[in-house]
C-alpha positions in Angstrom: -50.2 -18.1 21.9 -47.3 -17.6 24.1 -49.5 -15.4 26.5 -52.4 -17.8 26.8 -49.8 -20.8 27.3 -48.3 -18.5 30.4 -52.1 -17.8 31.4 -53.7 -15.3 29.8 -57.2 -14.7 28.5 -56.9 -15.6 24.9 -60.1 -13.6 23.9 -58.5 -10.5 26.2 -54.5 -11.4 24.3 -56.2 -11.2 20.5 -57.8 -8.0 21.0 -54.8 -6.3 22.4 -52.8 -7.6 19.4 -55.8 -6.3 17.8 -55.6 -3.2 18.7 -51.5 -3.2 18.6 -52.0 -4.2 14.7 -53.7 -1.6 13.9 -51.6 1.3 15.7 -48.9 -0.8 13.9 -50.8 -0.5 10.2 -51.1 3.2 10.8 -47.1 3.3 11.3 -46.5 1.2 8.0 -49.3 3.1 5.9 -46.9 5.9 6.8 -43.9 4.5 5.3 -42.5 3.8 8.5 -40.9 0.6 9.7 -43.3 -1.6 11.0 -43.7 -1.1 15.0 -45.5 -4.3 16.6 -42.9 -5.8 18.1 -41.8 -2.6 19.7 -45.6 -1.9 20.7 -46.1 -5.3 22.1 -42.7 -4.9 24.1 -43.7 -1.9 25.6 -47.3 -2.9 26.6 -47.9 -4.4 29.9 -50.9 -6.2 28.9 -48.7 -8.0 27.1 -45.5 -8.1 29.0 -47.5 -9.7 32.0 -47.8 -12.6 30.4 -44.4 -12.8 27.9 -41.0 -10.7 29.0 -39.9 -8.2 26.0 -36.8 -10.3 25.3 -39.4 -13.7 24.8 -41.0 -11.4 21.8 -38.0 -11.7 19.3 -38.3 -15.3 18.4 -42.1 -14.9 18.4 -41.9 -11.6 15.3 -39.8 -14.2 13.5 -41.8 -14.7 10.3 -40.1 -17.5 9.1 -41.1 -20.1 11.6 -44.6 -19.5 10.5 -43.4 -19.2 6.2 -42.9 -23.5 6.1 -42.4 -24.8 2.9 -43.3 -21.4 1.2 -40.5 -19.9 -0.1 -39.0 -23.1 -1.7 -42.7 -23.5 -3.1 -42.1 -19.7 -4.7 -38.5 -20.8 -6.3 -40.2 -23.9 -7.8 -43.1 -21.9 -9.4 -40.8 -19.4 -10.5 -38.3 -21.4 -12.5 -41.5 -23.6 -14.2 -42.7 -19.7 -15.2 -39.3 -19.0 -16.7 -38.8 -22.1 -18.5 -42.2 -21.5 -20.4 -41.3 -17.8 -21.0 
């Protein structure tokens, strides 16, 4: 999204993170760390439209997690009070 707010073709942008992914999978299949970040970085289809150092924030899952992981603790103690 940060691409296509700075111009880019969105259509163009989700199949190069398309593609990225699944170089990415392949890596994390492997039992390697997973590499997107680093692959985004280093592409230029995607550094003409967000700089390397603008891709941190973005690979930061939890501003995209909400209210999840205080949902999870909640469901987990009502499992282990009826255990």
């Amino acid at each position: 999204m940060a691409a296509v707010k700075a111009g880019a073709d969105r259509q163009e942008m989700h199949e190069v993170l398309r593609q990225l992914s699944l170089n990415a999978w392949t890596s994390v299949q492997q039992g390697q760390p997973n590499p997107l970040q680093s692959l985004a970085a280093a592409d230029e289809r995607v550094t003409r439209w967000v700089a390397p150092s603008e891709l941190e924030p973005l690979f930061n899952v939890s501003g995209y997690t909400g209210s999840a992981e205080r949902r999870a603790r909640k469901m987990a103690e009502k499992i282990k009070a009826i255990q």
